[in-house]
Biopython code that builds the backbone (N, CA, C, O; Angstrom):
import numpy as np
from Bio.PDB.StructureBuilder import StructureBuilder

atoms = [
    (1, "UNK", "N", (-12.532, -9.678, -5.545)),
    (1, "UNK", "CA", (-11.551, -8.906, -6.273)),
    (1, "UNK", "C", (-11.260, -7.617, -5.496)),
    (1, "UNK", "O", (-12.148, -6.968, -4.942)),
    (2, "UNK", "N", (-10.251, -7.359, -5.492)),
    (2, "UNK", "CA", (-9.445, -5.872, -4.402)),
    (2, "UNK", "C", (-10.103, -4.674, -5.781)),
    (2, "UNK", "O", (-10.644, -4.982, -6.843)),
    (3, "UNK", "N", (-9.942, -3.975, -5.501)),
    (3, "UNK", "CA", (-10.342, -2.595, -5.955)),
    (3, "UNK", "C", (-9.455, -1.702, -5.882)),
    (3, "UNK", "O", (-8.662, -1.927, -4.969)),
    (4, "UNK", "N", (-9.240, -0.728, -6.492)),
    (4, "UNK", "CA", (-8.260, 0.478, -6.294)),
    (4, "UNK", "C", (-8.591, 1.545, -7.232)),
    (4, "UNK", "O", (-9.331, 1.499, -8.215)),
    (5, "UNK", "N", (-7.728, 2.774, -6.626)),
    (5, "UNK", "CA", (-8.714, 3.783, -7.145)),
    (5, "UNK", "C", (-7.409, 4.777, -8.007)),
    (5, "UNK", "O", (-6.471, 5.207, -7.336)),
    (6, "UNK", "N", (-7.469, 4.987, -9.130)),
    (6, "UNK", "CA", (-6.498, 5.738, -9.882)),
    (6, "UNK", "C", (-6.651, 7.527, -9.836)),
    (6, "UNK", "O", (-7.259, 7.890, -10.843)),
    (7, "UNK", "N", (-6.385, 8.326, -9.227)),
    (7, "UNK", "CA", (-6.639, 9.514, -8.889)),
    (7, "UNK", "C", (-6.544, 10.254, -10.080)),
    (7, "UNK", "O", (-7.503, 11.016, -10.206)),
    (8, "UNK", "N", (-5.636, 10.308, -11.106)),
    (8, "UNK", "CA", (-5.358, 11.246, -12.216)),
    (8, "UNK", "C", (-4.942, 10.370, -13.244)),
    (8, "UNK", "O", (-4.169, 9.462, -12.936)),
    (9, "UNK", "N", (-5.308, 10.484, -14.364)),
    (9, "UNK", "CA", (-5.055, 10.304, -15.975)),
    (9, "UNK", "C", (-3.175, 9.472, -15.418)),
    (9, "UNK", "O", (-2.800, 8.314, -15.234)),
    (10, "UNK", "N", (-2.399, 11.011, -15.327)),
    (10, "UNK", "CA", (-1.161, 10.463, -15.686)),
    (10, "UNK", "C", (-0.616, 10.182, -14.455)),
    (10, "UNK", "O", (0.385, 10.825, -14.141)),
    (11, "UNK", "N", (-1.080, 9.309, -13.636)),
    (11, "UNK", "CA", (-0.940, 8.876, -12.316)),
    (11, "UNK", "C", (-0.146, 7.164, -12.810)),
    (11, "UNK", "O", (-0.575, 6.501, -13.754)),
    (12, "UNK", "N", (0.978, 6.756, -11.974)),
    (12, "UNK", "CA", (1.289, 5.709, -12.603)),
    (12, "UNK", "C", (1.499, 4.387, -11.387)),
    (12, "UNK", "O", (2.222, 3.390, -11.399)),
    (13, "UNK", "N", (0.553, 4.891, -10.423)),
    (13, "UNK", "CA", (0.040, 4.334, -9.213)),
    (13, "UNK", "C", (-1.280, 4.634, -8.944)),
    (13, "UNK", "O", (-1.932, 5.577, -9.392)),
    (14, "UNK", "N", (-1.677, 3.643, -8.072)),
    (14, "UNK", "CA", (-2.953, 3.324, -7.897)),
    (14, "UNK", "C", (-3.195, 3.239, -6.424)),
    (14, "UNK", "O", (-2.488, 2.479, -5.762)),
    (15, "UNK", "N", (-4.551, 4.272, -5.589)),
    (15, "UNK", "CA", (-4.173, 3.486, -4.328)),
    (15, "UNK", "C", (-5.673, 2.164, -4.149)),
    (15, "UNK", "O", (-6.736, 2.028, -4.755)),
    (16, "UNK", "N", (-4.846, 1.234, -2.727)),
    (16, "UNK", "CA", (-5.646, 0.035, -3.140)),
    (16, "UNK", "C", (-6.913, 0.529, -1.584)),
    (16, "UNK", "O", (-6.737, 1.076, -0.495)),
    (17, "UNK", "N", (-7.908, 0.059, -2.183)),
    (17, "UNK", "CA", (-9.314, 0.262, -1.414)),
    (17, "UNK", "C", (-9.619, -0.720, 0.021)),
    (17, "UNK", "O", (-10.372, -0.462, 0.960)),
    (18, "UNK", "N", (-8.548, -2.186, -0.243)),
    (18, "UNK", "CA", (-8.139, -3.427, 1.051)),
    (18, "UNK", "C", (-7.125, -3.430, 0.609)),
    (18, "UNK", "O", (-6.507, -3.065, -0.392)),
    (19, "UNK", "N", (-6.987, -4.016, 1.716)),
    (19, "UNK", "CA", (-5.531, -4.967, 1.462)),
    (19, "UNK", "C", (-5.747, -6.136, 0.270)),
    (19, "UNK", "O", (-6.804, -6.653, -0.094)),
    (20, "UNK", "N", (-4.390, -6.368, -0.205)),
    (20, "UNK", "CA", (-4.579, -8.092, -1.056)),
    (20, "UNK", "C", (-3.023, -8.788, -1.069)),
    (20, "UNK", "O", (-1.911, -8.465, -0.652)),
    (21, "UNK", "N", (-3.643, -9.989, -1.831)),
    (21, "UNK", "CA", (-2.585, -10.501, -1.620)),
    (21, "UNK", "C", (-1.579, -10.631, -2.380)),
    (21, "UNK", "O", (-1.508, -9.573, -3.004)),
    (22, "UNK", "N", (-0.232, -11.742, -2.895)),
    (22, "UNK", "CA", (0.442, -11.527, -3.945)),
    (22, "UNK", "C", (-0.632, -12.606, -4.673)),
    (22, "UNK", "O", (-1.369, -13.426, -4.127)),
    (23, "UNK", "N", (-0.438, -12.286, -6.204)),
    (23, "UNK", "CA", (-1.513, -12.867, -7.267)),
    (23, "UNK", "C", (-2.607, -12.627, -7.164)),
    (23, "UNK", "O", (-3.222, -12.899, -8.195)),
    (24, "UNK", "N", (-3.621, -11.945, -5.841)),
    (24, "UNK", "CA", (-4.805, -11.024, -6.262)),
    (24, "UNK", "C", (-4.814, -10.185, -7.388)),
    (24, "UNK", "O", (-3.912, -9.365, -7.557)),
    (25, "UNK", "N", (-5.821, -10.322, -8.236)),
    (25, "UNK", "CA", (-6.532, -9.898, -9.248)),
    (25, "UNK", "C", (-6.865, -8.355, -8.761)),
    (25, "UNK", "O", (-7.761, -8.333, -7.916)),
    (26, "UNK", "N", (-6.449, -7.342, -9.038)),
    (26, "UNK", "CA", (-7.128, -5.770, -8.667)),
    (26, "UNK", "C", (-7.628, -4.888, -9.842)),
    (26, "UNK", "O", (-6.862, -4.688, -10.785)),
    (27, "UNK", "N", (-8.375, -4.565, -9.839)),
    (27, "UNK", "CA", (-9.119, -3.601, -10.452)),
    (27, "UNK", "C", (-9.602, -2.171, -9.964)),
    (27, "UNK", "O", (-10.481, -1.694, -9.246)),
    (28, "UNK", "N", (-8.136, -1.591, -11.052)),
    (28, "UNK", "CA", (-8.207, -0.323, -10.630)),
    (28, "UNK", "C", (-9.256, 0.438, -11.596)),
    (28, "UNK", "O", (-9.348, -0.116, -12.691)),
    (29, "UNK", "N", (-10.042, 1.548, -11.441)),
    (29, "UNK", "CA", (-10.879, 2.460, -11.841)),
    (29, "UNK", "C", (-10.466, 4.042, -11.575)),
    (29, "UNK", "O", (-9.914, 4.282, -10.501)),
    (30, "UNK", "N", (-10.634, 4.815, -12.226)),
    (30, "UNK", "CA", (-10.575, 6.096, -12.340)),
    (30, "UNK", "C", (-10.738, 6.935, -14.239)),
    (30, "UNK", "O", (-10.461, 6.553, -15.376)),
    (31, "UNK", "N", (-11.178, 7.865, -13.787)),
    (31, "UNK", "CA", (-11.205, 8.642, -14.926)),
    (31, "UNK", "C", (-11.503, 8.002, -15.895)),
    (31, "UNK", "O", (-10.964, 8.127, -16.995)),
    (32, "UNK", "N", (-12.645, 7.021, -15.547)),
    (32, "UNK", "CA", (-13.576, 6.979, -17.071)),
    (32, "UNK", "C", (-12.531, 5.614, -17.838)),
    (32, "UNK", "O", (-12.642, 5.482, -19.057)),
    (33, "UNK", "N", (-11.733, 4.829, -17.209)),
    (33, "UNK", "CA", (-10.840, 3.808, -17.328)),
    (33, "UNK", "C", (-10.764, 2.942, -16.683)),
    (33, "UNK", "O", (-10.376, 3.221, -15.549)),
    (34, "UNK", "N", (-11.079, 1.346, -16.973)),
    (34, "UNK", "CA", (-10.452, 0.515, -15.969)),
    (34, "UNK", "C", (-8.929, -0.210, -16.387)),
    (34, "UNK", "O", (-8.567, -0.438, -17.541)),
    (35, "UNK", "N", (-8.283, -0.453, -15.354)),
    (35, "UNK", "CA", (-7.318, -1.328, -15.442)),
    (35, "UNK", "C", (-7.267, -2.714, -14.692)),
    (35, "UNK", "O", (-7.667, -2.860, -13.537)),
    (36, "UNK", "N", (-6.655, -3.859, -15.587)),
    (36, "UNK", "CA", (-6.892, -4.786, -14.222)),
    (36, "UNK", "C", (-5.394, -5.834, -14.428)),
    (36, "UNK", "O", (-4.918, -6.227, -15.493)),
    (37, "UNK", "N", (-5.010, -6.037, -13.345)),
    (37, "UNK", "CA", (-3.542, -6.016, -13.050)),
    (37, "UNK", "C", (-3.675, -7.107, -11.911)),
    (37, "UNK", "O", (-4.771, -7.241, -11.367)),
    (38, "UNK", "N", (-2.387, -8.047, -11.456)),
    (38, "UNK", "CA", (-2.445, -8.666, -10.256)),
    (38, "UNK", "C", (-0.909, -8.127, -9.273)),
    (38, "UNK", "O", (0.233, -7.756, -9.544)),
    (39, "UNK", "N", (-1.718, -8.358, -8.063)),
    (39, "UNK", "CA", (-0.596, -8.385, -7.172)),
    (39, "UNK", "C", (0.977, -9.146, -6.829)),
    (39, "UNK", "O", (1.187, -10.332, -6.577)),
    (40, "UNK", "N", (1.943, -8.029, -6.920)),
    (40, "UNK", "CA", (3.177, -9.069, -6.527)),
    (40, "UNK", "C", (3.208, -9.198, -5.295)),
    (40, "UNK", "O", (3.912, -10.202, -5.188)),
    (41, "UNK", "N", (2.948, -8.898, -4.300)),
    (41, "UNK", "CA", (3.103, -9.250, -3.354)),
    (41, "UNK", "C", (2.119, -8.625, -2.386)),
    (41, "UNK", "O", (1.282, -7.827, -2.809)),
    (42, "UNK", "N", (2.190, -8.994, -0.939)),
    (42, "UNK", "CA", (0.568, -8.595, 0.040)),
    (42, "UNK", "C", (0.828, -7.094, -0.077)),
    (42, "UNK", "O", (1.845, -6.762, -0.685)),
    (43, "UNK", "N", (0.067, -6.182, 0.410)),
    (43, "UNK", "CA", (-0.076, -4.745, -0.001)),
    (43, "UNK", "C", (-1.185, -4.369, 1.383)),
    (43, "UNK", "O", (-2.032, -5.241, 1.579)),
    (44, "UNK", "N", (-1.212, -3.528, 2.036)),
    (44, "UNK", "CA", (-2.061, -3.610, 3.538)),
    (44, "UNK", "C", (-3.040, -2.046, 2.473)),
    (44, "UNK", "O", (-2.710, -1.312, 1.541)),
    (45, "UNK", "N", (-4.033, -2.180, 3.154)),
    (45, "UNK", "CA", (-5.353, -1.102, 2.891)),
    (45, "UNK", "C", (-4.752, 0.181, 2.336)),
    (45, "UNK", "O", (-3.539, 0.153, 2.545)),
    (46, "UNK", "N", (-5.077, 1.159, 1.787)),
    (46, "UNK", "CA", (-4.989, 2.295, 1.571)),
    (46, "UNK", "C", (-3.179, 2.818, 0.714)),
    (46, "UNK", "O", (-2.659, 3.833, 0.249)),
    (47, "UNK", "N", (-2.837, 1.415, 0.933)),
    (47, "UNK", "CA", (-1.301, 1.465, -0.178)),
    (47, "UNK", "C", (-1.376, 1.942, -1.685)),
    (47, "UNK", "O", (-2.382, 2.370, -2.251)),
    (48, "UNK", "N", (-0.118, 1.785, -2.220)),
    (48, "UNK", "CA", (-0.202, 2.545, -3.450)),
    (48, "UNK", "C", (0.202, 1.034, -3.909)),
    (48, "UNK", "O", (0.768, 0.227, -3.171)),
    (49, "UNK", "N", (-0.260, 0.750, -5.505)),
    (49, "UNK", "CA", (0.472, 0.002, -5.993)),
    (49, "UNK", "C", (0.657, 0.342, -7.835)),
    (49, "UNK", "O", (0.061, 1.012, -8.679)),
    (50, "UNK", "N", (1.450, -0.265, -7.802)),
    (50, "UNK", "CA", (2.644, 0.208, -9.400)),
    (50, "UNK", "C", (1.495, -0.363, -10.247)),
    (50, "UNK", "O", (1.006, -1.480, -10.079)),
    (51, "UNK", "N", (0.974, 0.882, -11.540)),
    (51, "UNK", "CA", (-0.037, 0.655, -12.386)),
    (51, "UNK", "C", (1.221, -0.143, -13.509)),
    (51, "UNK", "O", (0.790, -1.245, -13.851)),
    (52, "UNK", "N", (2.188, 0.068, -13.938)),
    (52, "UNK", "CA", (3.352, 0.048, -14.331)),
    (52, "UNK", "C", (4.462, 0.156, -14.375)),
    (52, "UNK", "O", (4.783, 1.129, -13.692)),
    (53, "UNK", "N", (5.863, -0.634, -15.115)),
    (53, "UNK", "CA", (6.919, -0.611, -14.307)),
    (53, "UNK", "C", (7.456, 0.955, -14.258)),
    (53, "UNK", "O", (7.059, 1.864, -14.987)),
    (54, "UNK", "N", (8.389, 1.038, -13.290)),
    (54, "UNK", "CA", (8.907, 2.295, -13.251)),
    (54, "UNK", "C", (10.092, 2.637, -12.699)),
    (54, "UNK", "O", (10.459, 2.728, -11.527)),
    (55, "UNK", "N", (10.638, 2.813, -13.750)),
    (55, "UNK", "CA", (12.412, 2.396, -14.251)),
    (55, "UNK", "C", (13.195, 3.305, -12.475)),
    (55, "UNK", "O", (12.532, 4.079, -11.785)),
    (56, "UNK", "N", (14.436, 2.949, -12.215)),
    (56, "UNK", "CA", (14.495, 3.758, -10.815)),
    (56, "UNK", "C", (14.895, 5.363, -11.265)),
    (56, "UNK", "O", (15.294, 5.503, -12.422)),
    (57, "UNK", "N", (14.820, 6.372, -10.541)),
    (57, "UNK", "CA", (14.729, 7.231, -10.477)),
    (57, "UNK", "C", (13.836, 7.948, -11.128)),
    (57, "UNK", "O", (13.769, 9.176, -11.098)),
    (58, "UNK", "N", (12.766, 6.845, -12.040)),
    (58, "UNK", "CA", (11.566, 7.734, -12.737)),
    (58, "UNK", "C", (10.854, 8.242, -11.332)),
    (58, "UNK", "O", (11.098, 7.661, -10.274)),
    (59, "UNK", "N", (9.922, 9.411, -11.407)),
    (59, "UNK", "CA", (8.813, 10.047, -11.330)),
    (59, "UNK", "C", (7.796, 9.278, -10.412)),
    (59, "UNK", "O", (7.018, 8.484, -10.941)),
    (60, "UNK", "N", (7.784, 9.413, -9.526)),
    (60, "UNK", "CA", (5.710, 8.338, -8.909)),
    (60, "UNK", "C", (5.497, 9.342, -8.866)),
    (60, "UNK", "O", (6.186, 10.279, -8.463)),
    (61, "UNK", "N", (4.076, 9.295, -9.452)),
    (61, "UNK", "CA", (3.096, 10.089, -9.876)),
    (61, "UNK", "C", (1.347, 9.759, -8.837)),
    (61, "UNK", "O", (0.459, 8.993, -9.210)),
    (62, "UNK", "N", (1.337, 10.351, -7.940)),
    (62, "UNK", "CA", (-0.305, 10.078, -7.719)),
    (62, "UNK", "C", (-0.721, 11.805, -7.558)),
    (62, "UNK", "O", (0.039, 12.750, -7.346)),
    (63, "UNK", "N", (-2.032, 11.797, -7.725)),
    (63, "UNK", "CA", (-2.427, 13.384, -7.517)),
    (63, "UNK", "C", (-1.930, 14.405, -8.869)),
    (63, "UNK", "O", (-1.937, 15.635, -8.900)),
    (64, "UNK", "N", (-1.526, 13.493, -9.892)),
    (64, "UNK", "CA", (-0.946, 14.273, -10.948)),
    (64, "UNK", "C", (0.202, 15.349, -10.719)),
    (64, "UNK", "O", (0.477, 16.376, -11.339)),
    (65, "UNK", "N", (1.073, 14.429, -9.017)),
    (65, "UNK", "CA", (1.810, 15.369, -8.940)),
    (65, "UNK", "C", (3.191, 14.515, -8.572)),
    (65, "UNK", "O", (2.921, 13.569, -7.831)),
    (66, "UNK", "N", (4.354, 14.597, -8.847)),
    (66, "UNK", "CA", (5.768, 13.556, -7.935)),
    (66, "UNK", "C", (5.702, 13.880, -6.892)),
    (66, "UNK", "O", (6.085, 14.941, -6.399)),
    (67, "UNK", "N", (4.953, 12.563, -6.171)),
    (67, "UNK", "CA", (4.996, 11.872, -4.793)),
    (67, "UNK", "C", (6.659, 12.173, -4.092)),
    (67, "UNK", "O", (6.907, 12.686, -3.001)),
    (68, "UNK", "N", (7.808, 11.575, -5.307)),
    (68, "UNK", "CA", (9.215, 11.064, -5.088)),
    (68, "UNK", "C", (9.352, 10.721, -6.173)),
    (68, "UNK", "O", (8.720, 11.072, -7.170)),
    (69, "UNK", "N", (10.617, 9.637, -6.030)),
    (69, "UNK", "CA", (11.258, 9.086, -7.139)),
    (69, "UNK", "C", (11.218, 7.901, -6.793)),
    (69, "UNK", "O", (11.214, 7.548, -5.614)),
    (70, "UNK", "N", (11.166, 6.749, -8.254)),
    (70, "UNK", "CA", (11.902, 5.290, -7.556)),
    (70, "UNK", "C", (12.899, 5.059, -7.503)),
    (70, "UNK", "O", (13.621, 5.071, -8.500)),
    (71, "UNK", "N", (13.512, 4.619, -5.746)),
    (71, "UNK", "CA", (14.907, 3.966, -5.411)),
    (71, "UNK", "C", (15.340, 3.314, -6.200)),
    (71, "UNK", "O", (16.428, 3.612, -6.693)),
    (72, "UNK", "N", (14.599, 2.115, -6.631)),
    (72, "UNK", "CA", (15.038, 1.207, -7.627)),
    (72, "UNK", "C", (14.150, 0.759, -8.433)),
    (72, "UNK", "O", (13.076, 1.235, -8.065)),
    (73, "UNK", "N", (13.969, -0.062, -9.560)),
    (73, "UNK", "CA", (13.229, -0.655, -10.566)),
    (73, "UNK", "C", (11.771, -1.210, -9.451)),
    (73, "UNK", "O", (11.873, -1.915, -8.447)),
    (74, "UNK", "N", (10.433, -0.594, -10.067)),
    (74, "UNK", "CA", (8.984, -1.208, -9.615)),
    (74, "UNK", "C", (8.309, -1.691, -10.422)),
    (74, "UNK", "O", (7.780, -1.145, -11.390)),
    (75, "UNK", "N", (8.260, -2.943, -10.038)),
    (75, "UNK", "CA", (7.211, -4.149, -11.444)),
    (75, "UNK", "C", (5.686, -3.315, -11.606)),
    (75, "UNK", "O", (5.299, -2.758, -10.578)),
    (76, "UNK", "N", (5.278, -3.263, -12.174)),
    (76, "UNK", "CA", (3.427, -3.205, -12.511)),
    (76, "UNK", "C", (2.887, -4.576, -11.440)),
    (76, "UNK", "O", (3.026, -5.790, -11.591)),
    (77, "UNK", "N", (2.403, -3.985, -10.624)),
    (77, "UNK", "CA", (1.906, -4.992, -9.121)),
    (77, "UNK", "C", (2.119, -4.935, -7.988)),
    (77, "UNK", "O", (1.442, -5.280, -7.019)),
    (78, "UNK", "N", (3.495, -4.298, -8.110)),
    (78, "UNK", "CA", (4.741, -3.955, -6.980)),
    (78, "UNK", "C", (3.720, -2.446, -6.075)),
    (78, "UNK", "O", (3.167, -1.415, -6.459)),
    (79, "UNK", "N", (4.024, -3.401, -4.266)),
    (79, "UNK", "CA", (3.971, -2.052, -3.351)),
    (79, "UNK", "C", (4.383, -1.172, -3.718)),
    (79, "UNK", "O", (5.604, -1.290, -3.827)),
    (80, "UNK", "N", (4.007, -0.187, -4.025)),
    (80, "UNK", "CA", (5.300, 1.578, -3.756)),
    (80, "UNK", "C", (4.983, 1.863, -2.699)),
    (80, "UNK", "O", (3.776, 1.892, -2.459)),
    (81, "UNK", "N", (5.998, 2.205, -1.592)),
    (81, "UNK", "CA", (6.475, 2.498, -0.115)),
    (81, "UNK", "C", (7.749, 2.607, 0.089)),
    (81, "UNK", "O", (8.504, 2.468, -0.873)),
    (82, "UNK", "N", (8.271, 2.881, 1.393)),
    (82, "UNK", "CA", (9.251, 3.450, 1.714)),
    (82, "UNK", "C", (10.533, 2.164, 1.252)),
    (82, "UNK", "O", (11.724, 2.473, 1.277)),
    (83, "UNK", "N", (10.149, 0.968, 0.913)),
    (83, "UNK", "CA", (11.479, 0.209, 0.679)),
    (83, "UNK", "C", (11.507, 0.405, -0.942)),
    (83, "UNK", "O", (12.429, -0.301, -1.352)),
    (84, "UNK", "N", (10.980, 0.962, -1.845)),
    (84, "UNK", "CA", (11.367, 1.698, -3.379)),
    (84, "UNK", "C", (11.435, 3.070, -3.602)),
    (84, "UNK", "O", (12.098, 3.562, -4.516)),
    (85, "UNK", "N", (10.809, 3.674, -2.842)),
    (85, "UNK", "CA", (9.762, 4.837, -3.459)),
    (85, "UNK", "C", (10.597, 6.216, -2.323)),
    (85, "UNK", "O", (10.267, 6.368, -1.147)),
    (86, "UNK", "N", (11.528, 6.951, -2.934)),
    (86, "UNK", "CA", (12.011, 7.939, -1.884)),
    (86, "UNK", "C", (11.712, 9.337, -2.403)),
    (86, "UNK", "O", (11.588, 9.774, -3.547)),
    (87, "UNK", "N", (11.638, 9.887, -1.229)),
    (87, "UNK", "CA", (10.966, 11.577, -1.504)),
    (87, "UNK", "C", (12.094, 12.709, -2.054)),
    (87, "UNK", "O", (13.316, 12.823, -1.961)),
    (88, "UNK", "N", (11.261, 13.298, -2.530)),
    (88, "UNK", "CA", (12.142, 14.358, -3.067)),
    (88, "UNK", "C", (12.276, 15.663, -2.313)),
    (88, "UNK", "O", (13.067, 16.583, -2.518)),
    (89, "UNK", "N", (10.918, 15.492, -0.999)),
    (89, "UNK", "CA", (11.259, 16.855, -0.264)),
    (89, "UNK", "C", (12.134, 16.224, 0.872)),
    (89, "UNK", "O", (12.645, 17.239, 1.345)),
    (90, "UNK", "N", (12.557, 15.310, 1.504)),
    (90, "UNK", "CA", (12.911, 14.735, 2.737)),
    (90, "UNK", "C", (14.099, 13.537, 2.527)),
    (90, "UNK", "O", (13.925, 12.324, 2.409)),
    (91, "UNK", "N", (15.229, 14.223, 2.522)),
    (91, "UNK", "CA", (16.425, 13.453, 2.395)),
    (91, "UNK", "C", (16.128, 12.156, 3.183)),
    (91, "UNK", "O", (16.580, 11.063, 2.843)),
    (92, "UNK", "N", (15.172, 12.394, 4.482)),
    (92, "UNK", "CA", (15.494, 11.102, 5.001)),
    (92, "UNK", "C", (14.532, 9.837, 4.847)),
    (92, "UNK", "O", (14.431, 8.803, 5.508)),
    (93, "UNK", "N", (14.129, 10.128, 4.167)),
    (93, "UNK", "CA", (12.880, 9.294, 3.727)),
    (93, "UNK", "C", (13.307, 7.632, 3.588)),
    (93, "UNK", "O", (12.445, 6.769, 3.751)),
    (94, "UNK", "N", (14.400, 7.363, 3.344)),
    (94, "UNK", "CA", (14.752, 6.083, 3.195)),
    (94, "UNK", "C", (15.368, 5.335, 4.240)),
    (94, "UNK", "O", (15.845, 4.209, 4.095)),
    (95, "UNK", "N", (15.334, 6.299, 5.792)),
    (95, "UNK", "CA", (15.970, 5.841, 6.787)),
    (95, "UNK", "C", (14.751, 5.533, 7.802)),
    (95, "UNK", "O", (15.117, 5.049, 8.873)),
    (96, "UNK", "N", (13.558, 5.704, 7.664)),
    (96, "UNK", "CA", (12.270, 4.787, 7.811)),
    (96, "UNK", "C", (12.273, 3.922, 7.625)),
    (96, "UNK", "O", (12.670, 3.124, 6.777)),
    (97, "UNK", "N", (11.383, 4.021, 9.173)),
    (97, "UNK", "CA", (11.076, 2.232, 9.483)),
    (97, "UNK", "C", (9.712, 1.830, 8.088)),
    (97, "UNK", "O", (8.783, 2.600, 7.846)),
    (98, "UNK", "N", (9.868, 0.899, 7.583)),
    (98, "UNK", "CA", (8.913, 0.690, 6.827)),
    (98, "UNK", "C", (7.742, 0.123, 7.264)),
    (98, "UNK", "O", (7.088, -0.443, 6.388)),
    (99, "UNK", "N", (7.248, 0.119, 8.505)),
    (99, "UNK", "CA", (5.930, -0.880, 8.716)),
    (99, "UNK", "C", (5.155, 0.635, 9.648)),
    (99, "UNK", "O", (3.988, 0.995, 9.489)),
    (100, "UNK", "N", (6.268, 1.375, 10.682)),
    (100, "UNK", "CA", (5.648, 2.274, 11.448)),
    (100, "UNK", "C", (5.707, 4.057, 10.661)),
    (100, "UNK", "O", (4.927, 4.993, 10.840)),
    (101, "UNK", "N", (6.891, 3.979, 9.830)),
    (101, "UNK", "CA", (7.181, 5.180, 9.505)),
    (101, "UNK", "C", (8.169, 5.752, 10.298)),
    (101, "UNK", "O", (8.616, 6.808, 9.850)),
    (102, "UNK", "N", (8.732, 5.277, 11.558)),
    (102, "UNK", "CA", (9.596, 5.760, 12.290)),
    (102, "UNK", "C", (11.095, 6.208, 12.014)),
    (102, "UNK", "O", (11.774, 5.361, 11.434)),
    (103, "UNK", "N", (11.608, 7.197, 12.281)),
    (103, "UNK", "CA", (12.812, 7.474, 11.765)),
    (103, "UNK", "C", (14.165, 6.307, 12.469)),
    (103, "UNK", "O", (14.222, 6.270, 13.698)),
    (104, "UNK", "N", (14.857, 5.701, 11.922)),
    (104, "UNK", "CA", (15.672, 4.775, 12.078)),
    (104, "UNK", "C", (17.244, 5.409, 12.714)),
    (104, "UNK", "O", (18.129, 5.012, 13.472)),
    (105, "UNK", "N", (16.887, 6.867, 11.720)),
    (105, "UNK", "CA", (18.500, 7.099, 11.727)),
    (105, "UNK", "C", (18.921, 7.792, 13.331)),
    (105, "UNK", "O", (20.061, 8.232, 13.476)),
    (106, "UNK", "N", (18.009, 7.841, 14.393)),
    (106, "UNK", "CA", (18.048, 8.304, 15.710)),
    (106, "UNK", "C", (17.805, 7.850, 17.034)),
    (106, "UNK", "O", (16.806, 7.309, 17.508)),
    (107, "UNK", "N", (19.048, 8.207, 17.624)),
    (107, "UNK", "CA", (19.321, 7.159, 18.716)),
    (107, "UNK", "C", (18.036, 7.533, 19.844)),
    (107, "UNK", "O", (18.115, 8.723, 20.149)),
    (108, "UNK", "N", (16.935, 6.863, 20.506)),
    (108, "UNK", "CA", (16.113, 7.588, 21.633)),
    (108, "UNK", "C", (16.774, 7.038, 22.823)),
    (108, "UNK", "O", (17.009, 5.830, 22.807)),
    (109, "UNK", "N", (17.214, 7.936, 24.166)),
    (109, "UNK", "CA", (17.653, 8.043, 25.072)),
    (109, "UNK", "C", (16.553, 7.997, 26.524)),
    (109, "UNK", "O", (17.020, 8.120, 27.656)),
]
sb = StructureBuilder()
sb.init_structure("model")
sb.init_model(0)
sb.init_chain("A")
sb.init_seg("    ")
for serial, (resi, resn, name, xyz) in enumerate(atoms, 1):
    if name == "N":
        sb.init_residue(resn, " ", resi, " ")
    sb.init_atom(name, np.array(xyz, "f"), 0.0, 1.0, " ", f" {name:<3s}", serial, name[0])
structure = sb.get_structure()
């Protein structure tokens, strides 16, 4: 079973402890609570994943603080990363590469 670790009460992500897969079983823990939830899809080590859905432009919450906002609608299971999940300090956050983090929107010469 994957593991994951819930940082704050009103945190509405979880980060995961391995990687897993889609339909892994995870069990998140924090604050005196467990939750246990399965994966929609593979998720690589140290990712965040959706404790619950989270309508788009709601709030991600880890650290009891907005991470960003969601781009669009995130299932309860669902990765949060750069293809849902955009920042609120960094306009360009959605023009990342999603596997390296690399900025997309610039030509290198």
């Amino acid at each position: 079973m994957v593991r994951g670790i819930q940082i704050a009460t009103g945190d509405n992500v979880a980060t995961l402890l391995s990687a897993c897969g889609p339909g892994d079983e995870i069990l998140v823990v924090g604050q005196g609570a467990e939750t246990r939830l399965h994966a929609r899809e593979a998720i690589p080590e140290g990712h965040k994943i959706a404790l619950l859905p989270i309508p788009s432009g709601e709030k991600v919450m880890k650290f009891s603080t907005a991470i960003g906002h969601a781009s669009r609608p995130i299932e309860a299971g669902a990765w949060v990363h750069l293809q849902n999940l955009a920042s609120d300090y960094d306009s360009r956050s959605q023009t990342l590469d999603l596997e390296s983090g690399a900025p997309m929107d610039t030509v290198y010469r």
